[in-house]
FIMINU-227557 format. One line per field, with one value per residue (C-alpha): residue number from 1; y, z, x. Coordinates in pm, whole numbers, plus 50000, padded with zeros to 5 digits. Example, Ala and Ser with C-alpha at 12.3 -4.5 7.8 and 13.67 -1.06 7.14 Angstrom:
seq c(1, 2)
north c(49550, 49894)
up c(50780, 50714)
east c(51230, 51367)
//
This chain:
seq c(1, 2, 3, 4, 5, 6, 7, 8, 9, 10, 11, 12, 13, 14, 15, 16, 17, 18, 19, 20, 21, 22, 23, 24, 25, 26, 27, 28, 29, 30, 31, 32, 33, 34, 35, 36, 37, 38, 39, 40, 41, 42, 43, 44, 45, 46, 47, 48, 49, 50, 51, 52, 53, 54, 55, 56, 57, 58, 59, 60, 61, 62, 63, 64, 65, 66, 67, 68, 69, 70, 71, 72, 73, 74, 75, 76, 77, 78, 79, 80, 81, 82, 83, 84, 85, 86, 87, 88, 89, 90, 91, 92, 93, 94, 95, 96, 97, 98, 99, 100, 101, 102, 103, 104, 105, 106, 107, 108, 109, 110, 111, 112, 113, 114, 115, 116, 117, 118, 119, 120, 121, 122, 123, 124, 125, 126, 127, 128, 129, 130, 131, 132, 133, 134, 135, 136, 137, 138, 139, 140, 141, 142, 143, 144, 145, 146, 147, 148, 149, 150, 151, 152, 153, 154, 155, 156, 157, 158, 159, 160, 161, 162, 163, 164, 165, 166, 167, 168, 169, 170, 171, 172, 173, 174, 175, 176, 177, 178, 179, 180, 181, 182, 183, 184, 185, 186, 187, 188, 189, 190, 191, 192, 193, 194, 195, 196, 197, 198, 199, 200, 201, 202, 203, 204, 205, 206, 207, 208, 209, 210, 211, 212, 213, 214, 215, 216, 217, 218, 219, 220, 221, 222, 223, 224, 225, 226, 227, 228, 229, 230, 231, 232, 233, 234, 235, 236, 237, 238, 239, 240, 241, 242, 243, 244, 245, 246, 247, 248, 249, 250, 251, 252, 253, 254, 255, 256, 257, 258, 259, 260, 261, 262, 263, 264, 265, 266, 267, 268, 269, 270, 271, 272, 273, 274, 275, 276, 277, 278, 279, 280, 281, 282, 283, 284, 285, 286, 287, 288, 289, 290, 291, 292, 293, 294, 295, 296, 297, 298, 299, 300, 301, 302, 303, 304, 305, 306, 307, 308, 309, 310, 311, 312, 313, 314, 315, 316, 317, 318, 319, 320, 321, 322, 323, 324, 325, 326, 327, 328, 329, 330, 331, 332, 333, 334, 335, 336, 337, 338, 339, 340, 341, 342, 343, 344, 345, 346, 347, 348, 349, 350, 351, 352, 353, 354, 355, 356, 357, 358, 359, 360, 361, 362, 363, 364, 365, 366, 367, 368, 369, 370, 371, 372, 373, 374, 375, 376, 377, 378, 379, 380, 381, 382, 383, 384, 385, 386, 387, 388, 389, 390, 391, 392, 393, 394, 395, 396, 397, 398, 399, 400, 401, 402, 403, 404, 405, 406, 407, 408, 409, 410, 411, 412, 413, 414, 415, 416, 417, 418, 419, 420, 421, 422, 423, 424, 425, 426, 427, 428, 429, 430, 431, 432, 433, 434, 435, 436)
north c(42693, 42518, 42256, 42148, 41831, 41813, 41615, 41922, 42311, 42551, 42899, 42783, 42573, 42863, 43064, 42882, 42800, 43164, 43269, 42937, 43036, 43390, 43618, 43368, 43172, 43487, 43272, 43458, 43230, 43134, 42825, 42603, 42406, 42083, 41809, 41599, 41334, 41254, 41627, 41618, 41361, 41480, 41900, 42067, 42243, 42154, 41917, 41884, 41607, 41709, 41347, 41030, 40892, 40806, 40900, 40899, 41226, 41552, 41581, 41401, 41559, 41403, 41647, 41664, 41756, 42077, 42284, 42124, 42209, 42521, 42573, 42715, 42478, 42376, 42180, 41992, 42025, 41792, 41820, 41596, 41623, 41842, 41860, 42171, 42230, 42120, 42069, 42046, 41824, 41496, 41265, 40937, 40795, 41052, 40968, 41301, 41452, 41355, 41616, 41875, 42227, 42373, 42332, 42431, 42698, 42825, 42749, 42950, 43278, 43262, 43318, 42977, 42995, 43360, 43288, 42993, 43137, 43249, 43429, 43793, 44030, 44344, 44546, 44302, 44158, 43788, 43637, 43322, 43171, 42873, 42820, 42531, 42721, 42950, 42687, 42453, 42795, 42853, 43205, 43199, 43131, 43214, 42877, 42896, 42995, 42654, 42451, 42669, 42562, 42212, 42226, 42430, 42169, 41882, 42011, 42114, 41817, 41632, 41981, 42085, 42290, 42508, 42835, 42995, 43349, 43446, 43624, 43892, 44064, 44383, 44576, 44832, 45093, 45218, 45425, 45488, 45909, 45805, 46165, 46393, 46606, 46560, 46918, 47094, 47198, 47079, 47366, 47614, 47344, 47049, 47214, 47399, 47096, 46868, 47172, 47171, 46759, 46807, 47051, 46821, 46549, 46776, 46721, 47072, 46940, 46880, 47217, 47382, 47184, 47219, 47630, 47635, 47414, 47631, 47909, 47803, 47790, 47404, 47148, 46925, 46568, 46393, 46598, 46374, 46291, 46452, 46222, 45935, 46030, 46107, 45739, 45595, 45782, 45716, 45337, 45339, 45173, 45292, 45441, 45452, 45671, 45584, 45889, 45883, 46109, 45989, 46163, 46178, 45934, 45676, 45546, 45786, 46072, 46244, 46590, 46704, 46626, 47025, 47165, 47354, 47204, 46853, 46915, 47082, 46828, 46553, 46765, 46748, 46352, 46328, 46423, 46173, 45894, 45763, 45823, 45629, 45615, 45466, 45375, 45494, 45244, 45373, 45334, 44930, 44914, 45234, 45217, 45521, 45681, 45479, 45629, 45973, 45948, 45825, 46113, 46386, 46237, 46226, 46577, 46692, 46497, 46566, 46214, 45879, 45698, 45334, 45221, 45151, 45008, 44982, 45182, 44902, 44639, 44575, 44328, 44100, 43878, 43919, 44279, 44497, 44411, 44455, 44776, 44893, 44716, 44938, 45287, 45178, 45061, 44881, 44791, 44700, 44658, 44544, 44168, 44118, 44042, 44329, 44175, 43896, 43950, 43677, 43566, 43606, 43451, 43240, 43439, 43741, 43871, 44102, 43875, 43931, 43880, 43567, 43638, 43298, 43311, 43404, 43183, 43433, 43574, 43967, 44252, 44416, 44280, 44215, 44313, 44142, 44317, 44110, 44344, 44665, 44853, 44829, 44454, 44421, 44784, 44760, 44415, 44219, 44506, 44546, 44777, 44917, 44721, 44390, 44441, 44562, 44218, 44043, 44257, 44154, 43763, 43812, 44019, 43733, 43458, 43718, 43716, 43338, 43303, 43637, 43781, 44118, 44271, 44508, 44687, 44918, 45226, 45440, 45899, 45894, 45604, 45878, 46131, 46243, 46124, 45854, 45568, 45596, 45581, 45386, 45335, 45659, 45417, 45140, 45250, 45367, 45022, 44825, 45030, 45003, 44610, 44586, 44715, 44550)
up c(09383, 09226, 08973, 08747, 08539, 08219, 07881, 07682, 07740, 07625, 07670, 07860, 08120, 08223, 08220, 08455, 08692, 08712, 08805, 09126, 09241, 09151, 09162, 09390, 09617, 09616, 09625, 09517, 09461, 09039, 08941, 08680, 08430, 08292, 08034, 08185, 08445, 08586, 08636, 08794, 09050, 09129, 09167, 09510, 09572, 09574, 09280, 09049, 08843, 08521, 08332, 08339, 08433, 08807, 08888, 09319, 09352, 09421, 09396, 09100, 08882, 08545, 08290, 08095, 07809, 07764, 07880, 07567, 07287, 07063, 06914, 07054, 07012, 07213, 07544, 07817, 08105, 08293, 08675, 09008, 09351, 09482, 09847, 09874, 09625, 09304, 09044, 08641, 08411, 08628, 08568, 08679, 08759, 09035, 09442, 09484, 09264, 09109, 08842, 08660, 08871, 08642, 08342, 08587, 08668, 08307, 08188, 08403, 08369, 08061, 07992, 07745, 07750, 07601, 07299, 07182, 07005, 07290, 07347, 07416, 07614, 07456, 07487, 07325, 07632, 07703, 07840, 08083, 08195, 07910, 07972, 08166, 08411, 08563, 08494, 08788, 08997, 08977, 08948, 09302, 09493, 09406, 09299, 09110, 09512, 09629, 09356, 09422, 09772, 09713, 09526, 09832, 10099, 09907, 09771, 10215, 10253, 10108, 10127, 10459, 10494, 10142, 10295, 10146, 10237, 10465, 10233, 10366, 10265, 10079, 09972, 09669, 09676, 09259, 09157, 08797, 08682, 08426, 08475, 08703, 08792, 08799, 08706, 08677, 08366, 08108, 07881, 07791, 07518, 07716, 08046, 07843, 07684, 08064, 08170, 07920, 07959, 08311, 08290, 08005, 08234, 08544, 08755, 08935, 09180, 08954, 08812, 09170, 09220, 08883, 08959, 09305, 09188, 08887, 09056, 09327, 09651, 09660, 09600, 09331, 09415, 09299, 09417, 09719, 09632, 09908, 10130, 09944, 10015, 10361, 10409, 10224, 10388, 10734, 10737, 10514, 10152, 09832, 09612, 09241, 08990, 08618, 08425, 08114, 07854, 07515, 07298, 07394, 07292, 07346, 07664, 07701, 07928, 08136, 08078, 07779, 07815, 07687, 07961, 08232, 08499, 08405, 08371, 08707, 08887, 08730, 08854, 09179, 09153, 09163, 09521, 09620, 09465, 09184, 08823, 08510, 08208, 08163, 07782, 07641, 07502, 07168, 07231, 07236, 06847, 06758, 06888, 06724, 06962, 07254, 07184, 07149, 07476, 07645, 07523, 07671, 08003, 07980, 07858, 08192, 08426, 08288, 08331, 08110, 08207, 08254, 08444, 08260, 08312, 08036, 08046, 08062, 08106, 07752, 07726, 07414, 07406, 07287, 07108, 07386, 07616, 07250, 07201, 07531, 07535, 07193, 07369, 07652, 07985, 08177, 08418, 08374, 08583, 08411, 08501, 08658, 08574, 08495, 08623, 08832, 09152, 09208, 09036, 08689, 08654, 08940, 09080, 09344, 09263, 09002, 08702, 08389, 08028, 07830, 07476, 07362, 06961, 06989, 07249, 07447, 07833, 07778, 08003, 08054, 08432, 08512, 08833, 08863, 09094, 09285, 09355, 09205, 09338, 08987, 08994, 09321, 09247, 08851, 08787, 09140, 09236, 09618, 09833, 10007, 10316, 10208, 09896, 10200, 10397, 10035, 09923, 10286, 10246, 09936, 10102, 10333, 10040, 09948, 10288, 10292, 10072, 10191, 09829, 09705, 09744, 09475, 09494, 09234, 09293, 09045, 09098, 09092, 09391, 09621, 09558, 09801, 09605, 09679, 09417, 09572, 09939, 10149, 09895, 10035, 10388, 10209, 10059, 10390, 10550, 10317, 10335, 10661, 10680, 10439, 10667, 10964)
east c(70277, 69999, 70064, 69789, 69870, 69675, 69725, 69603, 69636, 69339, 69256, 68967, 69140, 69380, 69108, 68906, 69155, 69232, 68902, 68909, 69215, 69314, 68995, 68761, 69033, 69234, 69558, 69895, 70128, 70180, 69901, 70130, 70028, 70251, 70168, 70410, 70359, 70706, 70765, 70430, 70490, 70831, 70736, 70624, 70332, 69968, 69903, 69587, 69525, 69293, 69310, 69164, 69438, 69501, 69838, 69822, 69938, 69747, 69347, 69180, 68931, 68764, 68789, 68417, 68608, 68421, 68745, 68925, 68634, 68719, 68340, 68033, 67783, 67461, 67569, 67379, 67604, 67419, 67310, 67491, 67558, 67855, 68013, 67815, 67551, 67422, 67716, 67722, 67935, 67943, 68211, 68359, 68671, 68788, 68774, 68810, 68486, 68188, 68191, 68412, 68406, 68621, 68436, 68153, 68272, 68381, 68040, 67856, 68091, 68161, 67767, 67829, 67392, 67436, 67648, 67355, 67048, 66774, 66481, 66504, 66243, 66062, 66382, 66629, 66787, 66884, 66542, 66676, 66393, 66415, 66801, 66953, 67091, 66782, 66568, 66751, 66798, 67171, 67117, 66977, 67307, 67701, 67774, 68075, 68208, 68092, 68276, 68611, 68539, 68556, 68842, 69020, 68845, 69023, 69378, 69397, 69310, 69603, 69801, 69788, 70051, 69934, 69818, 69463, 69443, 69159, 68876, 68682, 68322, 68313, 68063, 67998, 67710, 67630, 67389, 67271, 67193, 66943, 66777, 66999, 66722, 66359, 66317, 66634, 66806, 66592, 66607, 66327, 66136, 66173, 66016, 65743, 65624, 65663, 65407, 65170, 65152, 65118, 64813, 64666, 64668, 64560, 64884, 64894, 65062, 65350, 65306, 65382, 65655, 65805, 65761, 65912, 66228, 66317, 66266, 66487, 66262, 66280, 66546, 66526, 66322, 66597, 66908, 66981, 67355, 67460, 67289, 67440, 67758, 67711, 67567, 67820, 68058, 67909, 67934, 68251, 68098, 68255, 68015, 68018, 67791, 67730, 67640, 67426, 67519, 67341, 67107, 66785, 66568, 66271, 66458, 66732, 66573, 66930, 66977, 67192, 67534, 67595, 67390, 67550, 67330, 67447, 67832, 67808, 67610, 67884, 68169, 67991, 67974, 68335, 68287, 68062, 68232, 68411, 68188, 68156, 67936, 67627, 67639, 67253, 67026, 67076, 67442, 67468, 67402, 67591, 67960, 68020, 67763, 67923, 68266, 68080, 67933, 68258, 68477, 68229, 68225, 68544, 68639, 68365, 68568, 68891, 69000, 68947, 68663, 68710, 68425, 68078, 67726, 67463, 67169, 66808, 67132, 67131, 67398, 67511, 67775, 68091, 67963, 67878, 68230, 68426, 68288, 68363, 68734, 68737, 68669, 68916, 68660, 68837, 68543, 68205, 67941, 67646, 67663, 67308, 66934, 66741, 66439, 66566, 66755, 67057, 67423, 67363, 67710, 67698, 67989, 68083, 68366, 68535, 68644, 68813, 68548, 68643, 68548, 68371, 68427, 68788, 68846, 69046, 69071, 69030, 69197, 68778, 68690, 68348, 68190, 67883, 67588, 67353, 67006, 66844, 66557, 66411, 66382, 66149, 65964, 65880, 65910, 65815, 65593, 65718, 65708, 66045, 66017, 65961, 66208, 66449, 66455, 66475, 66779, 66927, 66883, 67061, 67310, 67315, 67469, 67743, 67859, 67838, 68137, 68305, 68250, 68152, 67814, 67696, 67365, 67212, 67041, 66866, 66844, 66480, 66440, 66557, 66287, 65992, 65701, 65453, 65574, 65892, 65832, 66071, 66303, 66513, 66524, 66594, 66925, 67013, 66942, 67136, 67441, 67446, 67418, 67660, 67919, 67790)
//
């Protein structure tokens, strides 16, 4: 057992030490908490003392007194020296630490920075570069791991014979079907007017291709899901598809949900590995079109879905994790930069949503993703091989802290043409690292 002494109880002190020791530290035995010092000093099991006061038994740490706030309001966290990295919320008073790592810890993944009024890009999406937090570069490295390892290195320390399983790296390979097909079952309209644009703008080439792949003398340039799952397969990687099914729209471009082609190429997904919905843009201010959208997947598969990514990432807190808690997701998977490789919430590992303004841990878990083609082709203009190695050095921090690796994909990086060269290889060669 682990007993955590503490003066005052809040939702965001149990929910912080479950995310240390139950979905980082992996630990399995019950984490206590007691208001009561005599019972404290008296109990067995590794000890944690979260007070000011000094009571020579267990590991000390200040509290900030963040963890015991009920508001959202703005907060400097402030910037120290940990065991193993940069820390937040420094304290004194404490041997043991020179700051608070679990209010560090619940500041980061809580997205605290994403609840207080900030700048947002072209597309409505939380901008970080003025923030606290990207500003010193803790999006770079899974810190919230180092701080639970501290915490580990010092309750072994004076707990020896407390037993930490051993964590291992894991790896997760998803890929977003923001088109299905580059030419396939777009309907008689839709492919008469992608002709016409493509003779307008002298693209013959296109034209042929276009001919040969409705007519049925050439696959598809981005049917290559069966190579997917044959690489995933191959080096044993889990691999995860997130169907989009909205209306069509400015930046909703899939094939209608009501077309044969696309109901049979999603049955065909379930095949290849496990499918959920990819909520449209249009989607994150219209829950009735998110619920829409869910049932129809649903209905194709013949199964509830309860995994989910947003389409362009559009993510905003506590709205978009409500309205999918609403149509019953139980996963998410849209925890990540859109243009910024890196920990968006400092963490790698599956974690369950605390919902700031009600002050309350939620049941949706959070699986946070690390790299995306998009974000070293579109934004950081690279080319596959050089994106490759930096996807691997980020690979390379997962496996640091034996977390979880999750890499993004998109249908069209897979095709034959020239803007997507190496980026077929690439997928390849990060699959297979990951299970190296």
């Amino acid at each position: 057992m682990i007993i955590i002494y503490s003066e005052q109880n809040s939702p965001r002190l149990q929910y912080a030490a479950s995310v240390i020791f139950n979905h980082i530290l992996k630990v399995t035995v019950p984490v206590n908490f007691t208001d009561n010092p005599a019972y404290f000093i008296s109990v067995k099991g590794a000890k944690i003392n979260y007070s000011k006061n000094s009571l020579d038994h267990g590991i000390h740490i200040v509290p900030s007194g963040f963890l015991f706030q009920d508001k959202i309001k703005a907060e400097f966290p402030g910037i120290t020296d940990g065991q193993y990295s940069k820390a937040i919320f420094p304290t004194v008073g404490s041997k043991d630490f020179t700051y608070d790592p679990l209010s560090a810890v619940f500041y980061m993944v809580s997205r605290y920075e994403e609840y207080l009024p900030h700048e947002k890009d072209q597309y409505g999406r939380f901008s970080p570069e003025k923030v606290f937090s990207f500003q010193h570069g803790f999006y770079l490295k899974p810190m919230a791991h180092y701080w639970s390892e501290e915490i580990k290195d010092k309750l072994l320390s004076k707990f020896p014979q407390f037993e930490f399983q051993e964590k291992t790296f894991r790896a997760l390979a998803t890929i977003d079907v923001d088109n299905g097909y580059a030419y396939r079952g777009k309907g008689a309209w839709r492919t008469f007017g992608a002709y016409v644009k493509d003779i307008l703008r002298f693209k013959f080439k296109s034209v042929m291709e276009r001919t040969h792949v409705i007519t049925g003398h050439k696959k598809d340039p981005f049917n290559y899901y069966k190579f997917q799952k044959k690489v995933c397969t191959n080096y044993g990687i889990p691999l995860r598809y997130f169907a989009l099914c909205g209306k069509r729209s400015e930046h909703d471009h899939s094939l209608d949900i009501t077309s044969m082609a696309y109901k049979k190429l999603i049955k065909k997904l379930r095949f290849c590995g496990k499918v959920g919905i990819h909520p449209s843009y249009l989607s994150n201010s219209d829950p009735t079109a998110l619920n829409l959208e869910v049932r129809m997947l649903s209905k194709i598969l013949r199964k509830r879905v309860v995994h989910s990514r947003q389409h362009f990432l559009k993510l905003k807190f506590p709205e978009t994790y409500r309205n999918l808690l609403n149509v019953g997701v139980k996963k998410d998977y849209s925890m990540g930069y859109p243009d910024y490789p890196g920990f968006r919430a400092c963490i790698a590992e599956p974690y369950p949503f605390y919902d700031l303004e009600l002050e309350e841990i939620t049941s949706l878990m959070i699986t946070p993703f690390q790299v995306m083609d998009t974000q070293y082709r579109d934004y950081k203009k690279m080319e596959a091989k050089p994106a490759t190695a930096a996807m691997l050095e980020m690979m390379e921090e997962v496996k640091k802290v034996s977390g979880m690796f999750v890499f993004v994909w998109h249908d069209r990086s897979f095709a034959p043409w020239p803007e997507f060269e190496g980026w077929k290889t690439s997928f390849e060669t990060i699959v297979k690292s990951a299970a190296e």
